[in-house]
Structures are given as structure tokens and as C-alpha cells.
C-alpha positions as CSV (number, residue, x, y, z in Angstrom):
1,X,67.5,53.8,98.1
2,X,66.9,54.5,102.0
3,X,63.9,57.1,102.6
4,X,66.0,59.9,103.8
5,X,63.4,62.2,104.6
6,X,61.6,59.3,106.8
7,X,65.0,58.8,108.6
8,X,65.7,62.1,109.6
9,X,61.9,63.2,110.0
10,X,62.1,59.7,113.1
11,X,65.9,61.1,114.1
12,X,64.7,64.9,115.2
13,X,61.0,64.3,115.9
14,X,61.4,66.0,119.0
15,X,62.9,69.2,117.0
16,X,60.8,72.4,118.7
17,X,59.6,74.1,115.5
18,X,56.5,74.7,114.4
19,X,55.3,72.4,111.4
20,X,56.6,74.1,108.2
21,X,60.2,75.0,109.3
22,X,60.4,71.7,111.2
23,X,59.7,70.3,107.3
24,X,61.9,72.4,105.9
25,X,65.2,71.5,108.1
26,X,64.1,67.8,107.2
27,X,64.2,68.1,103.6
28,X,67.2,70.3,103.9
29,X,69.1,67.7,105.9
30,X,67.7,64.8,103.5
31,X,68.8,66.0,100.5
32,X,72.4,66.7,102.1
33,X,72.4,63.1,103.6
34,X,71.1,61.6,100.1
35,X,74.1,63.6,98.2
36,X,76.5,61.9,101.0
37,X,75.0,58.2,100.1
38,X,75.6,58.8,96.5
39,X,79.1,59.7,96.8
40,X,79.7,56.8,98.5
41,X,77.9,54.2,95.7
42,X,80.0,56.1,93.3
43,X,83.3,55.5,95.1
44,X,82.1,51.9,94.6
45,X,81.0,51.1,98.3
46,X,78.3,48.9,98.9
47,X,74.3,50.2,99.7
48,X,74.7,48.9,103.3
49,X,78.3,50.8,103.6
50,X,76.9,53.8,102.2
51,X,74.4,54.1,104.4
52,X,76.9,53.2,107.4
53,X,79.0,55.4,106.2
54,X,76.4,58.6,105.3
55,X,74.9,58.0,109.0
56,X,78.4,58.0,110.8
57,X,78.2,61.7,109.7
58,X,75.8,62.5,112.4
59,X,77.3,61.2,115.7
60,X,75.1,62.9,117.5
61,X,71.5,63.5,116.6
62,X,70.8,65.0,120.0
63,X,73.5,67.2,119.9
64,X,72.4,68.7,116.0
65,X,68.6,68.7,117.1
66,X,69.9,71.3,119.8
67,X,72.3,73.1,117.6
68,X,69.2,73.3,114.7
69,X,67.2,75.3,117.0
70,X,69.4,77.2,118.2
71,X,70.1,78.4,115.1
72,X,66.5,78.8,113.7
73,X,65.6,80.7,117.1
74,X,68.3,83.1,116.9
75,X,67.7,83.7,112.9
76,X,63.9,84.3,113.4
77,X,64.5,86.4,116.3
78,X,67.2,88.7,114.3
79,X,64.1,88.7,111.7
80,X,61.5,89.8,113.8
81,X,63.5,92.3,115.3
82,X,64.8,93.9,111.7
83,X,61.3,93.6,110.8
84,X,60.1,95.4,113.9
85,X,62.5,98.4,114.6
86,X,65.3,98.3,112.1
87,X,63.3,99.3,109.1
88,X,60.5,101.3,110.2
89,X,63.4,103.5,112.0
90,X,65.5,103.9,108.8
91,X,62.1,104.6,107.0
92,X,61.5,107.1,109.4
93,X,64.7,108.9,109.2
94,X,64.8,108.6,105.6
95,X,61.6,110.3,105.2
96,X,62.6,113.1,107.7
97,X,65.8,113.9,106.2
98,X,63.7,113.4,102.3
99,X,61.2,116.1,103.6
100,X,63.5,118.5,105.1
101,X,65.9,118.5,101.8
102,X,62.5,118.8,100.1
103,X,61.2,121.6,101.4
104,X,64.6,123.7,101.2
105,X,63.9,122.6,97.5
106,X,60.1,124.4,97.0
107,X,61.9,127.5,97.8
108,X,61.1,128.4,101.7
109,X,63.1,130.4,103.6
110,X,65.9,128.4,105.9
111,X,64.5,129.7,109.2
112,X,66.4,129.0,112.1
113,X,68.6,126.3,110.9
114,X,70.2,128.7,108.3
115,X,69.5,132.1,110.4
116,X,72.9,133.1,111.1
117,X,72.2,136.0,113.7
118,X,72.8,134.7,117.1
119,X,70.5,136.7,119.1
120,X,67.6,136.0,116.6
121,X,67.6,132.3,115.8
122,X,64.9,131.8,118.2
123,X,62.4,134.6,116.7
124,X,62.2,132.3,113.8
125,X,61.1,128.5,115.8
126,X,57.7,128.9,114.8
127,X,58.4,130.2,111.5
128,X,58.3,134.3,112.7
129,X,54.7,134.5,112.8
130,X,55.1,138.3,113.7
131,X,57.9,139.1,110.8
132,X,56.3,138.9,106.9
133,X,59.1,137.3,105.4
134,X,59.4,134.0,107.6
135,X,55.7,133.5,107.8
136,X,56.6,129.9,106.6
137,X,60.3,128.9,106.5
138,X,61.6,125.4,105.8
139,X,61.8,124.0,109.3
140,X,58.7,125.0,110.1
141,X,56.9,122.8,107.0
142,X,59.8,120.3,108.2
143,X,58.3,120.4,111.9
144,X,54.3,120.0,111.0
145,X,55.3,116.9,108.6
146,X,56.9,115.2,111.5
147,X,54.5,114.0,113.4
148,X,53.1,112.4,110.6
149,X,56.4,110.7,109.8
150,X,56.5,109.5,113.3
151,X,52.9,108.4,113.0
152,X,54.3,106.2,109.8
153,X,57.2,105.0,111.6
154,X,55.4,103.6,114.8
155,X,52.1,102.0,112.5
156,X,55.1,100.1,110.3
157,X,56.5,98.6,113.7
158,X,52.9,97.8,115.0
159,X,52.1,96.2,112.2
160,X,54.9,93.9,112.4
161,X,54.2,93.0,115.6
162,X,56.7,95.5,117.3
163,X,56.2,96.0,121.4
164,X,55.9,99.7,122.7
165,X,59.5,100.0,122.8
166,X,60.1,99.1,119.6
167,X,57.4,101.6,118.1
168,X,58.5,104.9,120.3
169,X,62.0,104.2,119.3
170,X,61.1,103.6,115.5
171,X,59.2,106.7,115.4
172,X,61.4,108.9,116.9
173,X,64.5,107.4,115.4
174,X,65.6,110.8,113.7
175,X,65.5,112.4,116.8
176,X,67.8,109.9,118.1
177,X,70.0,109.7,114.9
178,X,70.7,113.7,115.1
179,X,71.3,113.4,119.0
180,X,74.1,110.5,118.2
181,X,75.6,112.5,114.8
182,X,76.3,115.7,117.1
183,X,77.9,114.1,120.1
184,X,80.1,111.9,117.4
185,X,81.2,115.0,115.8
186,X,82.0,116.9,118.9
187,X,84.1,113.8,120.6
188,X,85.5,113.6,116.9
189,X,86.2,117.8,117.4
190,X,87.3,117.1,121.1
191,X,89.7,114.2,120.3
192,X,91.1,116.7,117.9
193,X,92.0,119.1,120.4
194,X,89.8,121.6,118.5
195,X,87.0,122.1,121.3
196,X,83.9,122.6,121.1
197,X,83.9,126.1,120.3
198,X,85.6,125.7,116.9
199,X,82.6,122.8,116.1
200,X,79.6,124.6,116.8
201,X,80.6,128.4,116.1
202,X,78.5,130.0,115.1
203,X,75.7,127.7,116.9
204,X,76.1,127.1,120.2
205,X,75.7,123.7,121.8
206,X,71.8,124.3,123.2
207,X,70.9,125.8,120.3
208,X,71.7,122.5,118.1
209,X,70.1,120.2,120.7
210,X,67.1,122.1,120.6
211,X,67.1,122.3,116.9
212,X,67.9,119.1,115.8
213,X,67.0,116.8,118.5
214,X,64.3,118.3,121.5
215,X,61.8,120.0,118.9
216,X,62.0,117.5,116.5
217,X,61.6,114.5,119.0
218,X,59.1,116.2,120.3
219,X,56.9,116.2,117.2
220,X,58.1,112.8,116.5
221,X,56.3,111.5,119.4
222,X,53.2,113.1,119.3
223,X,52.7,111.4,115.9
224,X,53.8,107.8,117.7
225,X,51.3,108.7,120.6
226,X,48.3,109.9,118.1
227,X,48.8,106.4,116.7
228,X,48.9,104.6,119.7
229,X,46.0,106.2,121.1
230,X,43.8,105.7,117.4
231,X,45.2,102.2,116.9
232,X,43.8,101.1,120.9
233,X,41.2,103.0,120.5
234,X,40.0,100.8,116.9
235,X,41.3,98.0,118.8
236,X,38.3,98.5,121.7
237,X,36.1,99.1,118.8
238,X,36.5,96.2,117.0
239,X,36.7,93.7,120.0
């Protein structure tokens, strides 16, 4: 019996990978070339056929060595990237949307999310510091626990190695989210011929940007710079 892994190790031993995935695509390929031999000795071929007939499979070493890593670059890089700003941004929104549901749980009063007065909803932003019974409303708890989320959001991406980018946009991902879900459900209203009116009645269009997507990106990002600015500034102290 040939030594497979020896065969293919000499065939791509100019594969650019580092060691242990290098090892891994050689074993991988091994065991599929050995499985090839043996089909041929049980077909009744001779061991010199076989392994004619197991190498013709690969006409091309050149030609898979390329395609190999091609494919292990691209997978990694899909990796890293899911790893970097695909799940600290759906941990991030997850947590926003958990806290905000959570808090309309405990009781506190909707504030200007639920305030269905027009000319009022903005007396309520800050959670009506002059008016007793909105001391402390919902969206207000929901606002002072976001930069914290965001803080969470951008640390997860740092820690995975994530580039500036990739930690703003991770820890201000609800913003974002809330910013695409209104302008898919007013083209949704406008393809409908319903207009805009119909959609955000009785919130007007400012009002649900500001609501939804400035204040709360807002607070997002001061969480993302306070941990940017504490993570250099540990960085500096350590080095």
C-alpha cells in the first residue's frame, strides 16, 4: 500500500497555508485517494493499476493546489468576518430589543414611544423630568442601557479581531436595523399606493427617525467610543 499522505504531502508542497490546515487538506485528500485505490483492488485491478488509475484522478495537481486555496481563503475569510461583525451585531440588537421589551415588562410608563398626543411626544425624550408621572418611562431606562449594549457589541468585535469598521457598525447595529425596518415598510406602504401618511399616522416621519434611529444611535456610539477610548488607553498601559 502506497503512502498516500507522503504522495500528496510532495504533490502540493507549495500549498500557501499555514501548517495545521496545510495538514489537514493532506490527510483529507489522502484518505479520499486511499478509498479510490481500494475500489480499484476490489474491482480486481492490479496494485500498479490502482495506483495508475487513483492518480489519473488528479490531472492537474497545479490546478487543485490553486483551487484548495482558494477555497480555504474564501472560507476563513467568510469566518473571520461572521466572527467579527455578524454576531456581535445580532448580539447587540438582540439585547437592545431584550431590554426594551424588558423594561415595558417592570411596569414603566411607555414615554414617547407610546405617548399618543402629537404636540407632547417630545416633553417626554428625557423621561418628563418636569411632569411626576414620567419621571422614568420605558425609553428612557431603554436609552441609559444603550450605551452599554453598544459598549458590549464593539468589545465582542475587538476581541475577535474586528477593524474600526467592523466595531462602530457592530455596536450601533440596532440603530441601523430600525433605520432599514422603517424605510422597508414605507417603500412596502408606498408600493401599495397607501402613502406615507396612512403608515406613520399618528407619528410622523421625523418623529420615528428620531425615536428609533438618531437617539438611539446616538447612545449606541458613545458606548462604542467609551470602549475604544478605555481599550487604547489599556493598550498604552500595558505596552
Amino acid at each position: 500500500m502506497p503512502d498516500w499522505e507522503k504522495l500528496v504531502s510532495s504533490r502540493l508542497a507549495q500549498l500557501a497555508l499555514d501548517e495545521h490546515e496545510r495538514q489537514e487538506v493532506i490527510v483529507e485528500l489522502a484518505a479520499h485517494l486511499e478509498e479510490i485505490y481500494e475500489a480499484f483492488r476490489q474491482k480486481g485491478h492490479s496494485h500498479d493499476d490502482a495506483i495508475r488509475g487513483t492518480l489519473l484522478q488528479v490531472d492537474d495537481w497545479n490546478k487543485l493546489r490553486r483551487e484548495i486555496y482558494i477555497a480555504r481563503t474564501k472560507e476563513n475569510a467568510m469566518n473571520a468576518r461572521t466572527s467579527r461583525l455578524w454576531v456581535p451585531s445580532f448580539v447587540t440588537l438582540a439585547a437592545s430589543v431584550i431590554t426594551l421589551v424588558g423594561f415595558a415588562f417592570l411596569g414603566l410608563k411607555p414615554g414617547p414611544l407610546g405617548s399618543p398626543g402629537q404636540g407632547i411626544w417630545w416633553s417626554h425624550l428625557i423621561g418628563g423630568i418636569a411632569s411626576g408621572p414620567y419621571m422614568v418611562n420605558e425609553y428612557t431606562a431603554w436609552l441609559m442601557a444603550l450605551p452599554l449594549i453598544g459598549a458590549i457589541g464593539a468589545g465582542l468585535s475587538s476581541r475577535a479581531g474586528g477593524r474600526l469598521r467592523d466595531i462602530v457598525i457592530s455596536g450601533a447595529f440596532p440603530a441601523l436595523a430600525w433605520l432599514t425596518i422603517v424605510l422597508v415598510v414605507l417603500s412596502f406602504a408606498a408600493s401599495l399606493g397607501r402613502g406615507l401618511e396612512a403608515v406613520t399616522a399618528p407619528v410622523n416621519l421625523a418623529r420615528l427617525m428620531i425615536l428609533l434611529v438618531l437617539i438611539p444611535g446616538a447612545c449606541l456610539l458613545l458606548g462604542v467610543l467609551v470602549y475604544h477610548a478605555a481599550a487604547r488607553r489599556w493598550m498604552k498601559s500595558v505596552a
